[in-house]
Gaussian input, Z-matrix of N, CA and C with variables (Angstrom, degrees):
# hf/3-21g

backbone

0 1
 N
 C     1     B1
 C     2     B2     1     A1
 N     3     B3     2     A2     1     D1
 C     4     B4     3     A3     2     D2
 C     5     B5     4     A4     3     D3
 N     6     B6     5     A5     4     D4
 C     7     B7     6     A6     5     D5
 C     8     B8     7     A7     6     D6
 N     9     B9     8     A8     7     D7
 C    10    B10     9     A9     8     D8
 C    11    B11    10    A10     9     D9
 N    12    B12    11    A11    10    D10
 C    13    B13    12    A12    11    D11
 C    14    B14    13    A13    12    D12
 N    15    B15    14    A14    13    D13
 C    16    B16    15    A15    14    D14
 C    17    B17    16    A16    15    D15
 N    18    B18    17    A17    16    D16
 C    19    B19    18    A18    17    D17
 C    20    B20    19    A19    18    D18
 N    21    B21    20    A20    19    D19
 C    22    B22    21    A21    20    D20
 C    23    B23    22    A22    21    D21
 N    24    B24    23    A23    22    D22
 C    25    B25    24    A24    23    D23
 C    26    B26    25    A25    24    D24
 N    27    B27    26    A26    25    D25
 C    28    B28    27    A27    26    D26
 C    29    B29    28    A28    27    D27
 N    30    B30    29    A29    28    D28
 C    31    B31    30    A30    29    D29
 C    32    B32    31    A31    30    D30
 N    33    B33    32    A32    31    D31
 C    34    B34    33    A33    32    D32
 C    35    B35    34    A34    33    D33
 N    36    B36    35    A35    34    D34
 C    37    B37    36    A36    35    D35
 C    38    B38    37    A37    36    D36
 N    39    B39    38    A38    37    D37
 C    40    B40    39    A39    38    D38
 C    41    B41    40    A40    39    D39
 N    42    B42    41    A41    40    D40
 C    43    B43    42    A42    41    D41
 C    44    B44    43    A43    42    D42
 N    45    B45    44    A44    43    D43
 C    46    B46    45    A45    44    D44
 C    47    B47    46    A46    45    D45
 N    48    B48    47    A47    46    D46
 C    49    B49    48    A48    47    D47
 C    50    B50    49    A49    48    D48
 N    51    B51    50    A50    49    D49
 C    52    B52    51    A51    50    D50
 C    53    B53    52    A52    51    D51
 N    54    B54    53    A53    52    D52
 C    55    B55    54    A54    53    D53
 C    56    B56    55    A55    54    D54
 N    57    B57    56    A56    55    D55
 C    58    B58    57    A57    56    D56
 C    59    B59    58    A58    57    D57
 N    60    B60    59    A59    58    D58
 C    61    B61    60    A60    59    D59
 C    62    B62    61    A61    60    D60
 N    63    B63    62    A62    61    D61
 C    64    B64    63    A63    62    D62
 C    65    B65    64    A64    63    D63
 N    66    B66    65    A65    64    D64
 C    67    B67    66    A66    65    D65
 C    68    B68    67    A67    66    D66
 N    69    B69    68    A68    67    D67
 C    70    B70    69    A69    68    D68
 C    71    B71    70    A70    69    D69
 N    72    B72    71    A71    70    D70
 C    73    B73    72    A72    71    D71
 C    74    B74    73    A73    72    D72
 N    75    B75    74    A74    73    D73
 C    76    B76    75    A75    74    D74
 C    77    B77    76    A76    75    D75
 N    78    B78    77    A77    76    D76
 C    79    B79    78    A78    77    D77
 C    80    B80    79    A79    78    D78
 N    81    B81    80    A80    79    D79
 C    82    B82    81    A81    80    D80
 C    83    B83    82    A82    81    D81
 N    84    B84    83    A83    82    D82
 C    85    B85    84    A84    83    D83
 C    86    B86    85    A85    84    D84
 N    87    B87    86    A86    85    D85
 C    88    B88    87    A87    86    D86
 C    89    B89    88    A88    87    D87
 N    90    B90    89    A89    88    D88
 C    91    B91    90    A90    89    D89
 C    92    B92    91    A91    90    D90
 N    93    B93    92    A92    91    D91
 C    94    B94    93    A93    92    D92
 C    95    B95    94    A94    93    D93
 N    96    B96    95    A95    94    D94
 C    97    B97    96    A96    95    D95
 C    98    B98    97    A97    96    D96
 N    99    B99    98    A98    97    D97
 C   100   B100    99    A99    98    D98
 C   101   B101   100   A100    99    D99
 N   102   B102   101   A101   100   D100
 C   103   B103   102   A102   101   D101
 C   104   B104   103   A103   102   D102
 N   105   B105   104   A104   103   D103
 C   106   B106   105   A105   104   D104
 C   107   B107   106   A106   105   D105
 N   108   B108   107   A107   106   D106
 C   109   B109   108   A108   107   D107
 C   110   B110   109   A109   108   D108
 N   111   B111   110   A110   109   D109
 C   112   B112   111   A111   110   D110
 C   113   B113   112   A112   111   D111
 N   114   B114   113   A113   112   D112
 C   115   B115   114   A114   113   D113
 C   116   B116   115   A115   114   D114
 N   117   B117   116   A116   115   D115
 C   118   B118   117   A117   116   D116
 C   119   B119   118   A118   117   D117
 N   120   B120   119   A119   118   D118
 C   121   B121   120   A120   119   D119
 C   122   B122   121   A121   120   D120
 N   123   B123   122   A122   121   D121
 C   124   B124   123   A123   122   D122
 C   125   B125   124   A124   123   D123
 N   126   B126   125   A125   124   D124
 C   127   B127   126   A126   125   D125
 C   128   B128   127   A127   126   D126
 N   129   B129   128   A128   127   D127
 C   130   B130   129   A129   128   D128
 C   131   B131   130   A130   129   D129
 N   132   B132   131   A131   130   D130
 C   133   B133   132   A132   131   D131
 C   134   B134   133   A133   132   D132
 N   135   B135   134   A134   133   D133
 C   136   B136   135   A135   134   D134
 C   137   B137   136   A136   135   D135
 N   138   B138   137   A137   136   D136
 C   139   B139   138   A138   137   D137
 C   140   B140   139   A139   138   D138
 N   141   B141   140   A140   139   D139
 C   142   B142   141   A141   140   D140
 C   143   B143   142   A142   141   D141
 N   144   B144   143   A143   142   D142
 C   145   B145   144   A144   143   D143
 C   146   B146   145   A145   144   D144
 N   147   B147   146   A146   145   D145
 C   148   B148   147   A147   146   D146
 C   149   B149   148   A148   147   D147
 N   150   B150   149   A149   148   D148
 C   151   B151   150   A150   149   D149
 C   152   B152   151   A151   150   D150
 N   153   B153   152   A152   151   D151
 C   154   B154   153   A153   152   D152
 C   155   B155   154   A154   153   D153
 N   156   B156   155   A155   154   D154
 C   157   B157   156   A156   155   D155
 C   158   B158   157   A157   156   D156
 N   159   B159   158   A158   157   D157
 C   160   B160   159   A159   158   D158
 C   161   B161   160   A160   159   D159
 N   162   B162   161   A161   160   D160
 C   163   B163   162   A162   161   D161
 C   164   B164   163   A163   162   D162
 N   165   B165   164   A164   163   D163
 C   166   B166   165   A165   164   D164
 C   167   B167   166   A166   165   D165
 N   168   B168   167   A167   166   D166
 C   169   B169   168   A168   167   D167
 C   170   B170   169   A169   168   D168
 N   171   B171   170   A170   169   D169
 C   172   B172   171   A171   170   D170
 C   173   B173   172   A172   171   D171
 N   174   B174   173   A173   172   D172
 C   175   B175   174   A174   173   D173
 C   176   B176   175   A175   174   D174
 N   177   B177   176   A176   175   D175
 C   178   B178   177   A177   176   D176
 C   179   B179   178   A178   177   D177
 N   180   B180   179   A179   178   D178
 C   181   B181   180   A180   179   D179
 C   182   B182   181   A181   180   D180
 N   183   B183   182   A182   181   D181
 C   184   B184   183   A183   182   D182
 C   185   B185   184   A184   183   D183
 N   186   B186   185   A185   184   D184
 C   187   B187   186   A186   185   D185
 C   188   B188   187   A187   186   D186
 N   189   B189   188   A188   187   D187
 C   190   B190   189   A189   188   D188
 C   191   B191   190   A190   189   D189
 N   192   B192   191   A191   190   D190
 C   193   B193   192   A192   191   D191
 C   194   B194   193   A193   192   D192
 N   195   B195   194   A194   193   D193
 C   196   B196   195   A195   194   D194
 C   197   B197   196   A196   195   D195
 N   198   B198   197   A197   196   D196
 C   199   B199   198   A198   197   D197
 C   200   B200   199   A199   198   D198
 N   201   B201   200   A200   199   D199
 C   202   B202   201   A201   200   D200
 C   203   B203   202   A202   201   D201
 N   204   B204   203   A203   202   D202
 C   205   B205   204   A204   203   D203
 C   206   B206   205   A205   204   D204
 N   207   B207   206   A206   205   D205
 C   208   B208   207   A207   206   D206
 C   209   B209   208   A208   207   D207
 N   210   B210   209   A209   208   D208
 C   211   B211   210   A210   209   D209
 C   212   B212   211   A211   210   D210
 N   213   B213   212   A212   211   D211
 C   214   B214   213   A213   212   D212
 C   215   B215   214   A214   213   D213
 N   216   B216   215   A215   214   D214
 C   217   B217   216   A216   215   D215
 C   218   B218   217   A217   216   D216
 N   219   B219   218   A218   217   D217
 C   220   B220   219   A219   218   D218
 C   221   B221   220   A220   219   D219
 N   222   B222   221   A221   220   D220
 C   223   B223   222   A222   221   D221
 C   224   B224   223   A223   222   D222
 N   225   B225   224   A224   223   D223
 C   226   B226   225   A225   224   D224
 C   227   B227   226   A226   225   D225
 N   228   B228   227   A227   226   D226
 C   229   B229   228   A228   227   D227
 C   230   B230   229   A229   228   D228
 N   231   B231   230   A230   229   D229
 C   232   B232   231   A231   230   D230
 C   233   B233   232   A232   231   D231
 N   234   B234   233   A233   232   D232
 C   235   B235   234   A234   233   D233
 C   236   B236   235   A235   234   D234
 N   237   B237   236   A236   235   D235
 C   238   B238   237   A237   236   D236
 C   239   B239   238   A238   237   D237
 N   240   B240   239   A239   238   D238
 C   241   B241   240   A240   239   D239
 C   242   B242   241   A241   240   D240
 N   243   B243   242   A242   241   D241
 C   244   B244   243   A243   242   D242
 C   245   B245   244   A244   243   D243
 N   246   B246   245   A245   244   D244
 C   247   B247   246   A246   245   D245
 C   248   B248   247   A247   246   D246
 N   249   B249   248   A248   247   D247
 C   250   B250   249   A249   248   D248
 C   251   B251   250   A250   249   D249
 N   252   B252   251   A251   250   D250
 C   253   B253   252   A252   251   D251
 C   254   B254   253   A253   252   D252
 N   255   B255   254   A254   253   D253
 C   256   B256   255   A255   254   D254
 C   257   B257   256   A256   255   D255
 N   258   B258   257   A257   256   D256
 C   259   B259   258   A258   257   D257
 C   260   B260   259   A259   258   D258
 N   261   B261   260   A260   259   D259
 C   262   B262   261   A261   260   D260
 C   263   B263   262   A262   261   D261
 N   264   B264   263   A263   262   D262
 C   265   B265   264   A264   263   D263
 C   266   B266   265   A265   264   D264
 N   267   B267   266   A266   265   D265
 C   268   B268   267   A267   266   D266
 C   269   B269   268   A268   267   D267
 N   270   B270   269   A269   268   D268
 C   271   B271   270   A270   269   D269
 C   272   B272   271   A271   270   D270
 N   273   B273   272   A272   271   D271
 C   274   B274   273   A273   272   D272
 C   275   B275   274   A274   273   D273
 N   276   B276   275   A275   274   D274
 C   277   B277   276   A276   275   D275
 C   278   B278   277   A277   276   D276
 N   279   B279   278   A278   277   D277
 C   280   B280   279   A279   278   D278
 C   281   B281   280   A280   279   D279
 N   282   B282   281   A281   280   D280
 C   283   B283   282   A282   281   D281
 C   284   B284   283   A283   282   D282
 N   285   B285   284   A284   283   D283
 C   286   B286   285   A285   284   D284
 C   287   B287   286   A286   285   D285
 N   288   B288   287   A287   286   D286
 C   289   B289   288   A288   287   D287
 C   290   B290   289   A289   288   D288
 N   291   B291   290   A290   289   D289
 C   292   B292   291   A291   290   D290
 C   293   B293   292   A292   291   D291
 N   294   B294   293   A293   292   D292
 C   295   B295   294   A294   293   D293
 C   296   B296   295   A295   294   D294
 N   297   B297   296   A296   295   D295
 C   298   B298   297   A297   296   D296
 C   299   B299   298   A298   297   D297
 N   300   B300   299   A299   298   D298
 C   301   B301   300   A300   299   D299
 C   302   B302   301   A301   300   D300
 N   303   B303   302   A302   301   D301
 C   304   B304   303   A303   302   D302
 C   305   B305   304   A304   303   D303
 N   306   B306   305   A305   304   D304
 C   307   B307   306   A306   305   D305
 C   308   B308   307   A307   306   D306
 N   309   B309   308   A308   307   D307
 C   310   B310   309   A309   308   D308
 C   311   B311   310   A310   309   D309
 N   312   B312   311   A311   310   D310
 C   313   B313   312   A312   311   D311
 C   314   B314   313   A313   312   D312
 N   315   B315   314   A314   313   D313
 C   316   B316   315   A315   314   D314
 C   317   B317   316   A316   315   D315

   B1=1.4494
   B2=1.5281
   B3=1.1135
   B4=1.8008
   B5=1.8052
   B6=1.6216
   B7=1.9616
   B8=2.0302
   B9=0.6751
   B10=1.9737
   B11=1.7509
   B12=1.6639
   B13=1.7579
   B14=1.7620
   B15=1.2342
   B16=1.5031
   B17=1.4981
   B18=1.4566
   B19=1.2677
   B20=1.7755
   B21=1.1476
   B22=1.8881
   B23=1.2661
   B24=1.4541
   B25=1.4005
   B26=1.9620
   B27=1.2810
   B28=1.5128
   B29=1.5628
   B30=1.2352
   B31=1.9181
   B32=1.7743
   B33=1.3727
   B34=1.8085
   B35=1.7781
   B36=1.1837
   B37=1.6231
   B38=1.5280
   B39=1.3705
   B40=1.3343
   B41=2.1926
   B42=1.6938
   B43=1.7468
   B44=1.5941
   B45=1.2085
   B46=1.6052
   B47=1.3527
   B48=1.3258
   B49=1.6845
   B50=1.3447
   B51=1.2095
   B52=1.6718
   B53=1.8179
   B54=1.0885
   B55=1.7386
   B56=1.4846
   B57=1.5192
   B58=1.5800
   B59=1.7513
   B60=1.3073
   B61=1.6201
   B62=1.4267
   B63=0.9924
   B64=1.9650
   B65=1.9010
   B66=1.3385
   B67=1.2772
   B68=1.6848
   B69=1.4671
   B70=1.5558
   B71=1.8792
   B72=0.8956
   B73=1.7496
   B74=1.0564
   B75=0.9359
   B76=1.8261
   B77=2.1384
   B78=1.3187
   B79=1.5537
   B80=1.6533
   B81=1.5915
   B82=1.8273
   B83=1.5679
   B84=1.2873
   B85=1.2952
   B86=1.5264
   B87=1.3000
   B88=1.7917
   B89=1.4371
   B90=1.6050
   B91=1.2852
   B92=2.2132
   B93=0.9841
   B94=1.2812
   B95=2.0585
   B96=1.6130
   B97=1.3449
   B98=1.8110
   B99=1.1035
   B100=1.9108
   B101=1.6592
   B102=1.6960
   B103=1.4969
   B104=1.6288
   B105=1.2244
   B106=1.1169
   B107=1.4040
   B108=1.2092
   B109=1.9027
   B110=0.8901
   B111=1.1371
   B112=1.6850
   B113=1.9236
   B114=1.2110
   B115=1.5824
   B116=1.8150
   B117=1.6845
   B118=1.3346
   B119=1.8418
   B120=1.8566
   B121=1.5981
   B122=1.6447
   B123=0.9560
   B124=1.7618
   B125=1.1148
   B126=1.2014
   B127=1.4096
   B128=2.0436
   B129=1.8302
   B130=1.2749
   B131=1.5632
   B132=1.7576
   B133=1.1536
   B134=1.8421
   B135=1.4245
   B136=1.4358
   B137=1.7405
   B138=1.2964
   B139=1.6074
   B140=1.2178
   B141=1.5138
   B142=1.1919
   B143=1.6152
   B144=1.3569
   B145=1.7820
   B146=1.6064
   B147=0.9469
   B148=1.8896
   B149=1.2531
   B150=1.8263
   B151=1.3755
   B152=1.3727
   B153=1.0164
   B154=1.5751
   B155=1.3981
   B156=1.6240
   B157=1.3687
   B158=1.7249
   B159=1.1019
   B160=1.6865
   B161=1.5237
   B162=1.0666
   B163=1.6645
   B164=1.5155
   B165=1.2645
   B166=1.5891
   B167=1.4887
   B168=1.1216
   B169=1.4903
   B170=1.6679
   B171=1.3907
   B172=1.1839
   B173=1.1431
   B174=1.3798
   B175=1.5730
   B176=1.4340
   B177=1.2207
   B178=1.4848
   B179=1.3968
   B180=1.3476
   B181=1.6584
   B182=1.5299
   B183=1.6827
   B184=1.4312
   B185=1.5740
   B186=1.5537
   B187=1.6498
   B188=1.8841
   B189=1.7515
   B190=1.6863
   B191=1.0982
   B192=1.0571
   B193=1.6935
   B194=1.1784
   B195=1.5238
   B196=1.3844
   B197=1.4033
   B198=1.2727
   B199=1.5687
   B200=1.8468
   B201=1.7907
   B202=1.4421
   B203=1.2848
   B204=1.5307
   B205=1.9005
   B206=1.4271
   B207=1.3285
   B208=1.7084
   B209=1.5379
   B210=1.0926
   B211=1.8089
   B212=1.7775
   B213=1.1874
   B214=1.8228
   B215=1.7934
   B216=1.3689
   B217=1.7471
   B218=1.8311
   B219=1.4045
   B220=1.3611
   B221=1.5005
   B222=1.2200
   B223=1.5875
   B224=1.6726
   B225=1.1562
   B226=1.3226
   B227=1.4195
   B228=1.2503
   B229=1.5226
   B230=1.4841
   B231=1.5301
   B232=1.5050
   B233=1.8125
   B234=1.4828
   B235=1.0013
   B236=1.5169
   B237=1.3240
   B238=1.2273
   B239=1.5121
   B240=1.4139
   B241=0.9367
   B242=1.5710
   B243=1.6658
   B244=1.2688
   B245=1.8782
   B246=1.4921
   B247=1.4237
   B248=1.8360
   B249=1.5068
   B250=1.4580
   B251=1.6292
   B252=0.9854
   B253=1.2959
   B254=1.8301
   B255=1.0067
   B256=1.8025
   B257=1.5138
   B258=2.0032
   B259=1.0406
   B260=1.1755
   B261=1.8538
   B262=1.7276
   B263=1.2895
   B264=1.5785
   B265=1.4855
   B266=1.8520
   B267=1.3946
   B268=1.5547
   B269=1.8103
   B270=1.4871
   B271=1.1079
   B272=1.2456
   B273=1.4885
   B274=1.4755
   B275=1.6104
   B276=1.8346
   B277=1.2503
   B278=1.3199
   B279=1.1030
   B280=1.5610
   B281=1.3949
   B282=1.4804
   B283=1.6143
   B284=1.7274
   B285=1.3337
   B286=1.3242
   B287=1.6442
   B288=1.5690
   B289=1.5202
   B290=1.7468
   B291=1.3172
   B292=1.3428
   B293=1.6426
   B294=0.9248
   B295=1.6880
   B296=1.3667
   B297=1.3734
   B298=1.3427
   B299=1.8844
   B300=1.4659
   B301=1.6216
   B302=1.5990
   B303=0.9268
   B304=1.8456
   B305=1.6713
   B306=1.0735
   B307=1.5729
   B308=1.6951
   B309=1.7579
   B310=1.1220
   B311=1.6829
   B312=1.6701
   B313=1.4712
   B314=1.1890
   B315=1.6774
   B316=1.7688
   B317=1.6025
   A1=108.33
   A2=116.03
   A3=126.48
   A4=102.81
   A5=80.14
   A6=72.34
   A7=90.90
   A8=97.97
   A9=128.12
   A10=107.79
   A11=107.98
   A12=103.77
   A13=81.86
   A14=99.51
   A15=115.86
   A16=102.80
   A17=147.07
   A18=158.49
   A19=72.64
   A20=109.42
   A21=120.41
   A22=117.45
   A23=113.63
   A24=141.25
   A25=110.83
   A26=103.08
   A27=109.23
   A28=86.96
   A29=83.31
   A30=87.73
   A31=98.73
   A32=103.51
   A33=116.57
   A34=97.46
   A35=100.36
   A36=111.03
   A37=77.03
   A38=102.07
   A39=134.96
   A40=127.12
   A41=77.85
   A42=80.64
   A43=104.87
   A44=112.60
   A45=114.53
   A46=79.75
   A47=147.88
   A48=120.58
   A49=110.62
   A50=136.79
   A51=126.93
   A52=90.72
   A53=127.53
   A54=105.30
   A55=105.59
   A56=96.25
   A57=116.38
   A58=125.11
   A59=81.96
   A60=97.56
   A61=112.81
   A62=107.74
   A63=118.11
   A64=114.71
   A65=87.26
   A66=89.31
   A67=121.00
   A68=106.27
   A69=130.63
   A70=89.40
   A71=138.57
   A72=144.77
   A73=118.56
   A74=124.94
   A75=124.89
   A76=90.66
   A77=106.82
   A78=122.46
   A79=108.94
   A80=103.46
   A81=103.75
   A82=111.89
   A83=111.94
   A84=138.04
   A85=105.63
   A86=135.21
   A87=139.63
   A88=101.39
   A89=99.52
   A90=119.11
   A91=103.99
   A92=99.14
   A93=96.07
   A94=107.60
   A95=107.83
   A96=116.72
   A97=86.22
   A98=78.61
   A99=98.73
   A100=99.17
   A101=112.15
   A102=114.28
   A103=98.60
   A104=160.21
   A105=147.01
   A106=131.78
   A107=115.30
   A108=134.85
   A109=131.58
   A110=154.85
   A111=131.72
   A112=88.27
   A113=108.62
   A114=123.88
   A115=104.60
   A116=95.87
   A117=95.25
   A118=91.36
   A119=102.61
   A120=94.27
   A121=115.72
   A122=123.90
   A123=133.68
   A124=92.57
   A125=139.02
   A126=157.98
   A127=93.49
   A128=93.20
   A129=116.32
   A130=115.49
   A131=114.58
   A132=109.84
   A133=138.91
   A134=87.28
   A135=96.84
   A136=115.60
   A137=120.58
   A138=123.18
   A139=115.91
   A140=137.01
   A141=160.35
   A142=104.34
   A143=108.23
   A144=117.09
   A145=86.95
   A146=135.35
   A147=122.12
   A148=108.86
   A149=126.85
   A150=120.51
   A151=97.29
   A152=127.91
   A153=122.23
   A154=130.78
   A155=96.16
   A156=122.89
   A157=101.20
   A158=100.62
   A159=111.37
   A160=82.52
   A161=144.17
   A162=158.22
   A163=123.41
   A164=104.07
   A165=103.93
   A166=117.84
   A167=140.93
   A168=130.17
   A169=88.77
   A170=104.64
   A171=123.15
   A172=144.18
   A173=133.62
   A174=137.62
   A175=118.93
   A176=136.22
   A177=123.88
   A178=107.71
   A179=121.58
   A180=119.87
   A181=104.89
   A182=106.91
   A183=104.35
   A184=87.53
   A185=105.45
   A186=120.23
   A187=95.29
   A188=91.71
   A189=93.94
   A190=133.36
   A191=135.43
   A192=152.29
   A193=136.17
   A194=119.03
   A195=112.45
   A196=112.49
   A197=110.18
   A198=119.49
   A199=115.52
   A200=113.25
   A201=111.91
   A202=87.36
   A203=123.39
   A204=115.22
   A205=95.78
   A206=144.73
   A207=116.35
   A208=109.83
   A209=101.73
   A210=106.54
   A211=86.02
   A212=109.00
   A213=96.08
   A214=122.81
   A215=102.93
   A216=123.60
   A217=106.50
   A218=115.07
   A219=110.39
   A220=100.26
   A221=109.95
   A222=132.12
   A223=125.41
   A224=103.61
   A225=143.61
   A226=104.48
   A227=111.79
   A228=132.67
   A229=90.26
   A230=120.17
   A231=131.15
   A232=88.60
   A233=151.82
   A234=132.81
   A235=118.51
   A236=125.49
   A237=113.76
   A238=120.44
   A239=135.12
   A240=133.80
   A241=130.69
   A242=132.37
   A243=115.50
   A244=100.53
   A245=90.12
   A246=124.90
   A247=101.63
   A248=87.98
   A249=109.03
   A250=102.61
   A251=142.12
   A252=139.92
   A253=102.00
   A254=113.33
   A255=110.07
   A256=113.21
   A257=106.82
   A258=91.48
   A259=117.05
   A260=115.24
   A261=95.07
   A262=98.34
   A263=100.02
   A264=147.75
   A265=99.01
   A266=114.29
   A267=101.58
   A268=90.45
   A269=124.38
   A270=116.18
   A271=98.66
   A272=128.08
   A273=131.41
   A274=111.53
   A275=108.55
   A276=111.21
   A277=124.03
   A278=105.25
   A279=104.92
   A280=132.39
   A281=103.69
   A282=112.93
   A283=99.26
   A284=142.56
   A285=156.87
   A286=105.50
   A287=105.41
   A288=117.85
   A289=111.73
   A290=107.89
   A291=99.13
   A292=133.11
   A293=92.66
   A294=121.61
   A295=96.84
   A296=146.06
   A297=131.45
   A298=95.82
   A299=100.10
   A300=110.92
   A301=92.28
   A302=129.31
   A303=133.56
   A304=107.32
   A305=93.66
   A306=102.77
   A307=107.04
   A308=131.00
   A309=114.23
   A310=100.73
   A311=111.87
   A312=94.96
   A313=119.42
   A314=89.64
   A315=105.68
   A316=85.46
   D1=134.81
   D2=-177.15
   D3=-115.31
   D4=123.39
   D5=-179.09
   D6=-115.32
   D7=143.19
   D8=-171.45
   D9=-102.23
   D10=34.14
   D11=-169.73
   D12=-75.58
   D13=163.71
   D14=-175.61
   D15=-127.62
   D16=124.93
   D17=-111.39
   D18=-122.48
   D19=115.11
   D20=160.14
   D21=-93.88
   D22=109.41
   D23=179.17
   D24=-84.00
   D25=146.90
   D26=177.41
   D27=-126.87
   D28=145.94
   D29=173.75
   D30=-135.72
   D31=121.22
   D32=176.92
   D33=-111.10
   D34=147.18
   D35=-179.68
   D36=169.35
   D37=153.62
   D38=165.23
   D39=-80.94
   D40=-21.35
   D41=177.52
   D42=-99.69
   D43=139.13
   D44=-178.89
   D45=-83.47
   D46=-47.47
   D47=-169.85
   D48=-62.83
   D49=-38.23
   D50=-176.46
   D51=-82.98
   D52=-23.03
   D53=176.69
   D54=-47.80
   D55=-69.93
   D56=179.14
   D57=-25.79
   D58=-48.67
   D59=-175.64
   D60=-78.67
   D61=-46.44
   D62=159.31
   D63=-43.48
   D64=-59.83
   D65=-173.61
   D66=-59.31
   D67=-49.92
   D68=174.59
   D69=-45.98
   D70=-72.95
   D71=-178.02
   D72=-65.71
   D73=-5.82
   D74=-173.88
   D75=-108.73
   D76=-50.99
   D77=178.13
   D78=-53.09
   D79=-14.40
   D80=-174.72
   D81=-70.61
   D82=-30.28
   D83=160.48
   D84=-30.21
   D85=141.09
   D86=159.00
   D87=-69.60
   D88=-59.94
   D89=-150.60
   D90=-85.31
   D91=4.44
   D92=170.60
   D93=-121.32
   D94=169.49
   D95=-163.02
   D96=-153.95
   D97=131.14
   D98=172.36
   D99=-112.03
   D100=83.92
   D101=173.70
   D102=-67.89
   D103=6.31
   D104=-163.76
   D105=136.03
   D106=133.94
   D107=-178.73
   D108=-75.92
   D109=-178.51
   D110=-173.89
   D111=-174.11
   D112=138.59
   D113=173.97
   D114=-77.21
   D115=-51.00
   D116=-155.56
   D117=-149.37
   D118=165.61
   D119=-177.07
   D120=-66.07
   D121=-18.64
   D122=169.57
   D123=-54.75
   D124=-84.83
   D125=-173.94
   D126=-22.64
   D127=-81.30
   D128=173.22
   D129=-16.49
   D130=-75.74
   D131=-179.97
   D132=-49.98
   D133=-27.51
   D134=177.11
   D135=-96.72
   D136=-1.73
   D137=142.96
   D138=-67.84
   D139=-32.37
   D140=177.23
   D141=-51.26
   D142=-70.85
   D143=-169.79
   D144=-82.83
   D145=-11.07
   D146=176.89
   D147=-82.61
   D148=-54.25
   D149=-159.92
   D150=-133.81
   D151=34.89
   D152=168.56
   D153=0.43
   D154=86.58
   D155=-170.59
   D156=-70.52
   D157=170.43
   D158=-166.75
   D159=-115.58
   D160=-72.49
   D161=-179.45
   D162=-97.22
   D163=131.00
   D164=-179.57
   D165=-113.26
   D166=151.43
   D167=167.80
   D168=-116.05
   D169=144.90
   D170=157.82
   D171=-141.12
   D172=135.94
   D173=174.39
   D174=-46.93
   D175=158.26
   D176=164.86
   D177=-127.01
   D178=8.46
   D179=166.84
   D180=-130.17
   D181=108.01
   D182=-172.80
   D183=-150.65
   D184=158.94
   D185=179.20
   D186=-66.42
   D187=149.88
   D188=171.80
   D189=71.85
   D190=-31.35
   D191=116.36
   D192=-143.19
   D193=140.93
   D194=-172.06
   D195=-82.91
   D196=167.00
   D197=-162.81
   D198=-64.45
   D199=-26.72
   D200=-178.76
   D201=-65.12
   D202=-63.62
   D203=-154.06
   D204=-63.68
   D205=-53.17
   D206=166.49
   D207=-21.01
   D208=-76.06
   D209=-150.64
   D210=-54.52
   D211=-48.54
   D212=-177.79
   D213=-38.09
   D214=-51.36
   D215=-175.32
   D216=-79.46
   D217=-26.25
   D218=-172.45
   D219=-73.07
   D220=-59.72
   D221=-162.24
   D222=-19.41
   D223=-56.84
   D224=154.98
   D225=-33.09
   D226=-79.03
   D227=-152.88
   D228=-75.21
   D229=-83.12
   D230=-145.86
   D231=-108.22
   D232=72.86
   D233=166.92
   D234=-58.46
   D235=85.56
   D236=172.63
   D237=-126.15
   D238=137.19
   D239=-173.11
   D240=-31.40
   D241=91.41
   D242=-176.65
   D243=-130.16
   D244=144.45
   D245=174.61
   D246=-92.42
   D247=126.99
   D248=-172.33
   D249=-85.61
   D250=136.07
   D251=-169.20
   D252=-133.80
   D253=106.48
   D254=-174.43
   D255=-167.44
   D256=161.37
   D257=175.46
   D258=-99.08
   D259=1.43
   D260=-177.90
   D261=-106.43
   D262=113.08
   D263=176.21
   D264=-54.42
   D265=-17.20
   D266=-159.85
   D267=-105.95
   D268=23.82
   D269=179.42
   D270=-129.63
   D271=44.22
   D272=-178.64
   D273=-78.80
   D274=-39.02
   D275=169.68
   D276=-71.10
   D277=-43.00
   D278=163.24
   D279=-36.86
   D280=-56.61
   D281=-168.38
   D282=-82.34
   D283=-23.16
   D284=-166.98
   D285=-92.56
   D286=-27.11
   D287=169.44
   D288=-83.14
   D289=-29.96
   D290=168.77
   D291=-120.06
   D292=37.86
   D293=150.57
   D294=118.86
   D295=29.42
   D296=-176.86
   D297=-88.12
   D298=151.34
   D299=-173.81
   D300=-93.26
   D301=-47.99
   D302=-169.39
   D303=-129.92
   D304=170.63
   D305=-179.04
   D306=-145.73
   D307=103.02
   D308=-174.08
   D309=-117.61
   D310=133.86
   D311=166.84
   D312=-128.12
   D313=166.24
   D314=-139.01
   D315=-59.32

């Protein structure tokens, strides 16, 4: 028996052009599914309890909270695998210290 589950991704960033562009490249994938985008971690959390993503990518400079204190407050609650996606490169320990699995920058 072959099961075909497809790994559901949330993508949070603050720019609808890098959502887009994330999403459009991450969606090239068969075996992956972009259930949903997120502006901000408010936003984020409540895509979270709606479509229960398997993987998250996330921003770490966004209005309202930044992306370490997410990963700090999610962790706990929703532990699920998320890839930090950013350009400040000098917060790799940081975001990898508070539960991020990878760290890619843009």
């Amino acid at each position: 028996m072959k099961f075909n589950k497809k790994v559901k991704v949330l993508i949070v960033d603050d720019s609808i052009v890098y959502r887009r562009f994330l999403s459009k490249a991450i969606s090239a994938d068969p075996g992956i599914e972009v259930v949903a985008t997120a502006k901000d971690p408010y936003d984020a959390r409540d895509k979270i309890i709606e479509y229960g993503p398997d993987v998250m990518t996330l921003d770490l400079e966004m209005p309202k909270m930044n992306g370490i204190e997410f990963l700090q407050k999610l962790m706990p609650q929703y532990p699920l695998p998320v890839v930090v996606i950013s350009s400040m490169s000098k917060s790799i320990f940081d975001a990898l210290n508070a539960g991020a699995v990878d760290f890619i920058t843009k």
